[in-house]
SEMIZA-300231 format. One record per residue (C-alpha): residue number from 1; residue in three letters; x, y, z. Coordinates in nm, 2 decimals. Each point is the difference from the previous one (the first is absolute). Example, Ala and Ser with C-alpha at 12.3 -4.5 7.8 and 13.67 -1.06 7.14 Angstrom:
BEGIN
<resi 1; resn ala; u 1.23; v -0.45; w 0.78>;
<resi 2; resn ser; u 0.14; v 0.34; w -0.07>;
END
This chain:
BEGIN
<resi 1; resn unk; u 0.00; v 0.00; w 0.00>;
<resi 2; resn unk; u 0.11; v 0.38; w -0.03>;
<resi 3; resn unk; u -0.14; v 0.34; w -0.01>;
<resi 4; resn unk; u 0.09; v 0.25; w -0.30>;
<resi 5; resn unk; u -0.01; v 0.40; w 0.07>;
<resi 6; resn unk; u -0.38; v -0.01; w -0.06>;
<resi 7; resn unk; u -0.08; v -0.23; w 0.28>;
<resi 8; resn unk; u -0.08; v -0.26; w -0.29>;
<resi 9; resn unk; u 0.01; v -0.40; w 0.10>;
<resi 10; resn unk; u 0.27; v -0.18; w -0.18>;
<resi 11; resn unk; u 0.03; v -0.38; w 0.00>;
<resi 12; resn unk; u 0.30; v -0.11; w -0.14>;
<resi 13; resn unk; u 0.07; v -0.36; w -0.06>;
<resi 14; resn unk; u 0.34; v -0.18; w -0.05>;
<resi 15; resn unk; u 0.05; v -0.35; w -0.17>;
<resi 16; resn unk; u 0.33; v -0.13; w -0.05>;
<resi 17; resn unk; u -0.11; v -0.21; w -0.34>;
<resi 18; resn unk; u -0.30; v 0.01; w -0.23>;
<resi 19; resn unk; u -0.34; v 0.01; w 0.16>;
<resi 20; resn unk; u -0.33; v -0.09; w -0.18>;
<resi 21; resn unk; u -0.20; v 0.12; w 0.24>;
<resi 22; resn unk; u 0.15; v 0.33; w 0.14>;
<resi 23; resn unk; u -0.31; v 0.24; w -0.16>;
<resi 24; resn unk; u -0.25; v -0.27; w 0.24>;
<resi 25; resn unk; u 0.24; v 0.03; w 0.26>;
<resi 26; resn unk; u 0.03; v 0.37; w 0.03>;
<resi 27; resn unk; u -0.36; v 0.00; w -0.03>;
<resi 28; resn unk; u -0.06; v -0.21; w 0.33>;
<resi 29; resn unk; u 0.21; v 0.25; w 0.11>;
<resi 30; resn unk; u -0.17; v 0.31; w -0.08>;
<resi 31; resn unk; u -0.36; v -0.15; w 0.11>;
<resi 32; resn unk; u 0.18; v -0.10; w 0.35>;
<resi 33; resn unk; u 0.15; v 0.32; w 0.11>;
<resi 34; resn unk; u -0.38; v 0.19; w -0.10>;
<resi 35; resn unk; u -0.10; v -0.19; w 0.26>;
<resi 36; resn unk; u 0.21; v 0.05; w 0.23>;
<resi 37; resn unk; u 0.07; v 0.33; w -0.04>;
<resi 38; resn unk; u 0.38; v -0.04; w 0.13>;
<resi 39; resn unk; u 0.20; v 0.34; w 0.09>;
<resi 40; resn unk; u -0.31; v 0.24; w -0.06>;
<resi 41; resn unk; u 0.18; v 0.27; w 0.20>;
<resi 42; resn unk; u 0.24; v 0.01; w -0.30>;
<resi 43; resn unk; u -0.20; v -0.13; w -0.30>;
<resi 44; resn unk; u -0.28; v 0.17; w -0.18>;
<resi 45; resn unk; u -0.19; v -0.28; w -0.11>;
<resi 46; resn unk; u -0.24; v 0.17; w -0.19>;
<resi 47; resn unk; u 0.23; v 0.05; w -0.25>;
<resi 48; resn unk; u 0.11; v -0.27; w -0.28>;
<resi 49; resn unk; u 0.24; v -0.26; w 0.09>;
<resi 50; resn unk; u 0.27; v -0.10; w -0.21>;
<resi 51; resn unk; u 0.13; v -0.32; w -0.06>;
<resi 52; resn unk; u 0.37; v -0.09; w -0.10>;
<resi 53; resn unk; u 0.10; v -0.30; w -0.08>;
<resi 54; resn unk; u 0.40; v -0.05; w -0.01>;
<resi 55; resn unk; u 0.12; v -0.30; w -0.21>;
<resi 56; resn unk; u 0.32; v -0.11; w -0.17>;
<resi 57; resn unk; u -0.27; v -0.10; w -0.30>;
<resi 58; resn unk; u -0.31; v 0.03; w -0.05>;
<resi 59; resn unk; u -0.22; v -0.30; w -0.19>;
<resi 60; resn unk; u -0.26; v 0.11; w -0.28>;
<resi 61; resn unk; u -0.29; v -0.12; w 0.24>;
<resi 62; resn unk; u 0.14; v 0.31; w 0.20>;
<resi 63; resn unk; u -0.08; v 0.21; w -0.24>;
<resi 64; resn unk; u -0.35; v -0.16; w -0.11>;
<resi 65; resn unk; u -0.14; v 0.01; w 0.41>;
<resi 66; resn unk; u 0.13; v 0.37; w 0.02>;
<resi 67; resn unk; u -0.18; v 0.08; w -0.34>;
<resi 68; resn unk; u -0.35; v -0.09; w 0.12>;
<resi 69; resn unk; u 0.04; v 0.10; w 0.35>;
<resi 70; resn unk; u -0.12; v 0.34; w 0.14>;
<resi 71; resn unk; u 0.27; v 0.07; w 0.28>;
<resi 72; resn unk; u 0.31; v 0.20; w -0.08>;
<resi 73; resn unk; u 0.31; v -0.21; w -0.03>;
<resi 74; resn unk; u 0.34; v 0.07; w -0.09>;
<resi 75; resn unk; u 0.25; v -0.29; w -0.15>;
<resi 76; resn unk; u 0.37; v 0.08; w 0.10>;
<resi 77; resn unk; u 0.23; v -0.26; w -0.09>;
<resi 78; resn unk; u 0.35; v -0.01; w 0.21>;
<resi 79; resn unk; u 0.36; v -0.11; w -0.05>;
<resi 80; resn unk; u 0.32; v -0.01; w 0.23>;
<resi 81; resn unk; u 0.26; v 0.13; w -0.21>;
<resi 82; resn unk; u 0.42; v 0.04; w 0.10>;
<resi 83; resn unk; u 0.19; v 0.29; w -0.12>;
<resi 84; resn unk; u 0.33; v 0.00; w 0.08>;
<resi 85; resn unk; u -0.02; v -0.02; w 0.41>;
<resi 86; resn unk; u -0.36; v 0.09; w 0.03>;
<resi 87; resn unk; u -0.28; v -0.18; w -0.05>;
<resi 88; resn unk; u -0.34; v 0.15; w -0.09>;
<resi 89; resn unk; u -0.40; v -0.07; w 0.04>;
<resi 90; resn unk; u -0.17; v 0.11; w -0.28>;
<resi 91; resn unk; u -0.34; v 0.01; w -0.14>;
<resi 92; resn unk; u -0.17; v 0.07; w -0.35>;
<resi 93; resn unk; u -0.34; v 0.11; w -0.02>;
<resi 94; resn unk; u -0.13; v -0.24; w -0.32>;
<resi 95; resn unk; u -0.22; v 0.24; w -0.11>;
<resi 96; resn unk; u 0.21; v 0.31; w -0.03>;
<resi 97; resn unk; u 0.32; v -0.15; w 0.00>;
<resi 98; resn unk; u 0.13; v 0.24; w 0.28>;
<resi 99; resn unk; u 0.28; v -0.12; w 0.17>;
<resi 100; resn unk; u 0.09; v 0.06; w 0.38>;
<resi 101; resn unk; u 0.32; v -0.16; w 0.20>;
<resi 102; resn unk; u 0.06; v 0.02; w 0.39>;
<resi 103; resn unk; u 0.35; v -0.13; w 0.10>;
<resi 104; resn unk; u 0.02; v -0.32; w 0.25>;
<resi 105; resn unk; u 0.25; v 0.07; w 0.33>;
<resi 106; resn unk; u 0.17; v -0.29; w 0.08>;
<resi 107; resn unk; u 0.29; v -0.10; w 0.14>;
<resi 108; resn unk; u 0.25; v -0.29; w -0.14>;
<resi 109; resn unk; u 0.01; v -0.27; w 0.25>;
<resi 110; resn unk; u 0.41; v -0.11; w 0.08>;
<resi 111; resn unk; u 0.00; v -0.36; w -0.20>;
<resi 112; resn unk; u 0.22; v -0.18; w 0.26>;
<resi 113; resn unk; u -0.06; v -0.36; w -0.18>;
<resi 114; resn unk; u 0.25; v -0.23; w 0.07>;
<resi 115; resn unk; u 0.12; v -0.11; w -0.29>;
<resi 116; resn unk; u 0.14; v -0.30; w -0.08>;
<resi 117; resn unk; u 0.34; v -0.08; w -0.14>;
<resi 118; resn unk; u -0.03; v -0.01; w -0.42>;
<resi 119; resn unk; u -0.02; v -0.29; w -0.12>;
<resi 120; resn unk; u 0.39; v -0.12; w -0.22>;
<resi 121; resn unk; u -0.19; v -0.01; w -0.32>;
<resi 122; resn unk; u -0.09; v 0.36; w 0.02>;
<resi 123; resn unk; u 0.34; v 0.12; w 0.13>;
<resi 124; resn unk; u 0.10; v -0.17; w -0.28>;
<resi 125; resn unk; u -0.20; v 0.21; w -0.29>;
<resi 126; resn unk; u 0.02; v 0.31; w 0.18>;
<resi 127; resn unk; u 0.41; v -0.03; w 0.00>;
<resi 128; resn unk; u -0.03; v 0.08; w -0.43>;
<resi 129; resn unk; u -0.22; v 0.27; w 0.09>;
<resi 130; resn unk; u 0.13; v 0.41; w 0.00>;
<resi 131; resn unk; u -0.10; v 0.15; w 0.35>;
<resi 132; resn unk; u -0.33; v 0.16; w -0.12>;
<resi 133; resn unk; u -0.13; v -0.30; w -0.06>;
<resi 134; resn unk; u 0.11; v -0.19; w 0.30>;
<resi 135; resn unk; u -0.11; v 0.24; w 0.23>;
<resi 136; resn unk; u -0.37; v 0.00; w -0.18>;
<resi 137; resn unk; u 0.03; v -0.39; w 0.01>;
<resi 138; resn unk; u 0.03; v 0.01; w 0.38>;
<resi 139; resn unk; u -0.26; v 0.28; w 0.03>;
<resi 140; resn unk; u -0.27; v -0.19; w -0.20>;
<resi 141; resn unk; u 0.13; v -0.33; w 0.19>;
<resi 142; resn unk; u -0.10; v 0.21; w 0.33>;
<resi 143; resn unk; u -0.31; v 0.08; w -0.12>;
<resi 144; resn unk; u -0.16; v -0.35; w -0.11>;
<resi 145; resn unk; u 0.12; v -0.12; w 0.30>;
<resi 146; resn unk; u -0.11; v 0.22; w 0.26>;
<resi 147; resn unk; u -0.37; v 0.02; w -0.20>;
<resi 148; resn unk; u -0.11; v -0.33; w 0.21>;
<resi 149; resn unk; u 0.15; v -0.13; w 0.30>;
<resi 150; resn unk; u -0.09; v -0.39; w -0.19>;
<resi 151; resn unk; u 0.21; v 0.17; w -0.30>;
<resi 152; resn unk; u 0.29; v -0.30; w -0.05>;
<resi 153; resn unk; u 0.31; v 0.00; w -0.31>;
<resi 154; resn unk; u 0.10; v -0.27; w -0.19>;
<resi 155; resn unk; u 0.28; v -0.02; w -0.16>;
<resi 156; resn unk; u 0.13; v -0.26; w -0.29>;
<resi 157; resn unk; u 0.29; v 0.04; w -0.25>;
<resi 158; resn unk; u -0.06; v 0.36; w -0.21>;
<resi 159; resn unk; u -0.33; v 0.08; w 0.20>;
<resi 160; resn unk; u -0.16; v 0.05; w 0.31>;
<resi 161; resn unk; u -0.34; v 0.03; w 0.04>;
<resi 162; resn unk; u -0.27; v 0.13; w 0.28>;
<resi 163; resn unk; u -0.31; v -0.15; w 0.14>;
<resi 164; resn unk; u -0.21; v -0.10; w 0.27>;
<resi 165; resn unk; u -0.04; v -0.33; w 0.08>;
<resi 166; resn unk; u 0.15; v -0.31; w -0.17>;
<resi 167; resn unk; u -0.09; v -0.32; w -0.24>;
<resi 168; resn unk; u -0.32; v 0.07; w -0.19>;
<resi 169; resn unk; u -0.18; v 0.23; w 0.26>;
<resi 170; resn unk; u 0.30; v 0.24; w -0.10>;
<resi 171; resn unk; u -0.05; v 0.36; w -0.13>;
<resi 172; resn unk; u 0.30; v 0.20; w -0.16>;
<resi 173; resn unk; u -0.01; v 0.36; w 0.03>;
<resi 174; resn unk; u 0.39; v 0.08; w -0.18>;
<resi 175; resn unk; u 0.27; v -0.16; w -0.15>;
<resi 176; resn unk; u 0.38; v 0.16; w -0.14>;
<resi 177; resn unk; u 0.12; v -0.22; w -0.25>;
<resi 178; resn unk; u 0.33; v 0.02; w -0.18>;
<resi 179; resn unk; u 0.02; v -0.07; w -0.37>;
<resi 180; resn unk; u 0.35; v 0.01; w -0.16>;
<resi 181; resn unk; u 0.12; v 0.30; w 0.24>;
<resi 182; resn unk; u -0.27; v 0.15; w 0.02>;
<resi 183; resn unk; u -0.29; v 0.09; w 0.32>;
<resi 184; resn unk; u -0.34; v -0.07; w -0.11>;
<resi 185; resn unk; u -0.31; v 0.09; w 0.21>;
<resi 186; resn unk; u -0.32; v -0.23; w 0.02>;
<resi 187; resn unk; u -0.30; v 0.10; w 0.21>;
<resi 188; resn unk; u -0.30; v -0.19; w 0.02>;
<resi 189; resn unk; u -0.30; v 0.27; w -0.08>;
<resi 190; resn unk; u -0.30; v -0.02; w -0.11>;
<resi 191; resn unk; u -0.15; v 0.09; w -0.37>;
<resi 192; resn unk; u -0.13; v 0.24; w -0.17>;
<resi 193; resn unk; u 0.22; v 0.32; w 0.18>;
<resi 194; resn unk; u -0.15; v -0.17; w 0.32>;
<resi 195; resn unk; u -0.35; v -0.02; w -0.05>;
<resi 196; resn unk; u 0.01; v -0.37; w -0.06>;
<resi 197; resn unk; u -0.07; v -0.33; w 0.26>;
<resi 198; resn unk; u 0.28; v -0.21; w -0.19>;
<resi 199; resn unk; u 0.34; v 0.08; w 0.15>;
<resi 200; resn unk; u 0.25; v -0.05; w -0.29>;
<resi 201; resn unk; u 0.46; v -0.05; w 0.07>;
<resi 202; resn unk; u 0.05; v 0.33; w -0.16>;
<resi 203; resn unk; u 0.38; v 0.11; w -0.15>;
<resi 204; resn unk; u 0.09; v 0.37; w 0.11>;
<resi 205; resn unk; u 0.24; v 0.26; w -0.16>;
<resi 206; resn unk; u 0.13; v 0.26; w 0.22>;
<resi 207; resn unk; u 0.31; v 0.23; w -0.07>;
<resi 208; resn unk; u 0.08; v -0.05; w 0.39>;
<resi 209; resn unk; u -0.13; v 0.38; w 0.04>;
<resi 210; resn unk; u -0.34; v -0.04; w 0.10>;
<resi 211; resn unk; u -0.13; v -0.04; w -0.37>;
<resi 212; resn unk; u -0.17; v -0.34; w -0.05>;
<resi 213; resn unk; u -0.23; v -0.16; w -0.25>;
<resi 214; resn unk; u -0.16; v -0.33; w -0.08>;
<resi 215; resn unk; u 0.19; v -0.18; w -0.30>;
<resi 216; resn unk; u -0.23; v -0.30; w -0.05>;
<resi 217; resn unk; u -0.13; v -0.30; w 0.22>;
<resi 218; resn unk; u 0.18; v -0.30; w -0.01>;
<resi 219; resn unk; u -0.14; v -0.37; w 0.23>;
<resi 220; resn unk; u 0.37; v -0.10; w -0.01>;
<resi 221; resn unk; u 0.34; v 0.06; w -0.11>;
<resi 222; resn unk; u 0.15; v 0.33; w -0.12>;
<resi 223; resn unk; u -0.22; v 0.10; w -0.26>;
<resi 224; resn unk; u 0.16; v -0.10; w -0.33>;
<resi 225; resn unk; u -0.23; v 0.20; w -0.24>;
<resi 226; resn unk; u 0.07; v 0.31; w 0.20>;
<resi 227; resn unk; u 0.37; v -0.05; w -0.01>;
<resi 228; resn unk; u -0.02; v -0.05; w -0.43>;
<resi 229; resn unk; u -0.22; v 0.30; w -0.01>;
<resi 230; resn unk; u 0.21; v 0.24; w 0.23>;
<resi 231; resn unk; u 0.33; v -0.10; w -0.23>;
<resi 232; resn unk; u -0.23; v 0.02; w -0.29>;
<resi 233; resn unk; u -0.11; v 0.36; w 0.09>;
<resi 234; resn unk; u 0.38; v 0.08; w 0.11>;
<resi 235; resn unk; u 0.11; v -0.08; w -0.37>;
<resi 236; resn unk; u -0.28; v 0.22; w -0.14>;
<resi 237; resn unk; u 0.14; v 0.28; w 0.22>;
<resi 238; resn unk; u 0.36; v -0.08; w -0.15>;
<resi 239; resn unk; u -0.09; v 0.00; w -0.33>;
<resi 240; resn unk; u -0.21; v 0.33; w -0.01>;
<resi 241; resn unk; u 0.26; v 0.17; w 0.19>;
<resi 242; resn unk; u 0.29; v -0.08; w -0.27>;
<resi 243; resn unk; u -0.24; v 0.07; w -0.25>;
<resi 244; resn unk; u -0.05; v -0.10; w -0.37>;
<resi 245; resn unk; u -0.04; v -0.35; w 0.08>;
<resi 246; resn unk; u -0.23; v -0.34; w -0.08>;
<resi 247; resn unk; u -0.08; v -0.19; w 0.29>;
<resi 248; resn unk; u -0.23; v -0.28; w 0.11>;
<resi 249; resn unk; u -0.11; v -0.13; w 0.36>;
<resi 250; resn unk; u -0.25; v -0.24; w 0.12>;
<resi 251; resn unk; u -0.27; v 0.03; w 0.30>;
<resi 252; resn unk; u -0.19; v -0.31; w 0.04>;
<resi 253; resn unk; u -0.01; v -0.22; w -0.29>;
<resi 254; resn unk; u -0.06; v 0.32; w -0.25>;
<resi 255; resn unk; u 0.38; v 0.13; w -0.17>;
<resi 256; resn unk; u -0.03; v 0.36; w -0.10>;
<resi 257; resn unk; u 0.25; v 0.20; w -0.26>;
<resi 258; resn unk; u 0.02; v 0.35; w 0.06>;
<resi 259; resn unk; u 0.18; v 0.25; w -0.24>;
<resi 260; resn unk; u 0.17; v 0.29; w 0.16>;
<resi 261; resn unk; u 0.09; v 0.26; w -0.28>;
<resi 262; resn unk; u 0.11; v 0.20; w 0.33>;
<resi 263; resn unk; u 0.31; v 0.27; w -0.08>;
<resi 264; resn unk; u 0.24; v 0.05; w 0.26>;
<resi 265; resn unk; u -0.04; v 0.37; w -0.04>;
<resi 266; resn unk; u -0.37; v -0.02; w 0.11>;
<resi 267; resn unk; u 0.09; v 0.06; w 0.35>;
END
């Protein structure tokens, strides 16, 4: 409940995922508090009440209840979005679009996990590693393993992997694999940009500066066909950048010939 500078009722109601039924829930709402007439030293009840429902999306039978219905509600979806060392709550009003942020105080909590010694294998692949990208190693390693306290790491010639649990009641959450010298990094995430149920061993890029990006998914192994389509596009890169050449790579099972009439002058 709140009050705006008109003495006006406002019921706000937050849902942390997709609701059906907020418009019939706000509803109950509204008919409860006109009963009980809560706070009248402070609210003028004879004035309209709003209702806000805040959501991080709304479904289209959302829309259809509040079409037909004769109350005044207000859709506001919210986010929690980072920037830099701040992290903000915001809300967009879906039918105007405006946009309105508040900043969240907190205060990091001192991580004082006790960390186990890593394991030889990864010693190992970190030793052919520059510093950057040991110390972002050991920083990622940190984090998997201080996100659950069940959070265990295996480790087997050129990978180790972490889970919870063990046999086939086992889920993996991360893997670092090496592949001829070089640090690959799986994560098992679901589909779709997230909005999928199927969870899916997924092969990262990162430049080891907090850039990252999904490269493919791949059940097991390395990922061959992403490996013959990076070299492929590293070639194609080559070619156009000496200039004036033929050349021909393959993605998949298709081969592709490219002419590049490109003159070194061009720039």
């Amino acid at each position: 409940m709140a009050v705006d500078s008109q003495e006006k009722l406002v019921v706000l109601e937050l849902k942390n995922v997709e609701d059906r039924g907020i418009v019939q829930q706000l509803t109950r709402y509204y008919d409860a508090l006109l009963d009980e007439k809560p706070f009248s030293d402070k609210i003028d009840y004879r004035q309209p009440v709003k209702l806000v429902a805040i959501i991080p999306n709304f479904h289209r039978d959302n829309f259809t209840d509040r079409k037909y219905h004769t109350l005044d509600f207000q859709f506001l979806e919210f986010s929690i979005i980072q920037d830099r060392d701040n992290f903000y709550f915001c809300l967009k009003d879906i039918d105007n679009g405006e946009i309105s942020k508040a900043i969240i105080p907190y205060q990091e909590l001192e991580n004082d996990l006790d960390l186990p010694t890593p394991p030889t294998a990864l010693l190992k692949v970190v030793n052919n590693l520059d510093i950057q990208q040991q110390e972002e190693v050991f920083r990622i390693r940190k984090k998997i393993l201080g996100f659950d306290s069940r959070m265990q790491e295996f480790s087997s010639a050129g990978s180790i992997k972490y889970g919870i649990g063990s046999g086939k009641s086992s889920k993996s959450c991360a893997e670092f694999f090496l592949d001829k010298r070089e640090l690959i990094i799986f994560l098992w995430i679901p589909y779709k940009g997230g909005e999928s149920s199927r969870i899916g061993r997924a092969r990262i890029w990162t430049d080891w500066q907090d850039k990252a990006l999904i490269e493919g998914y791949v059940s097991s192994g390395v990922g061959t066909e992403i490996n013959r389509h990076k070299r492929s596009m590293q070639k194609l890169i080559e070619a156009i950048e000496k200039g004036g050449h033929y050349f021909q790579f393959t993605i998949g099972n298709r081969r592709y010939y490219c002419s590049l009439p490109i003159s070194k002058n061009m720039g």
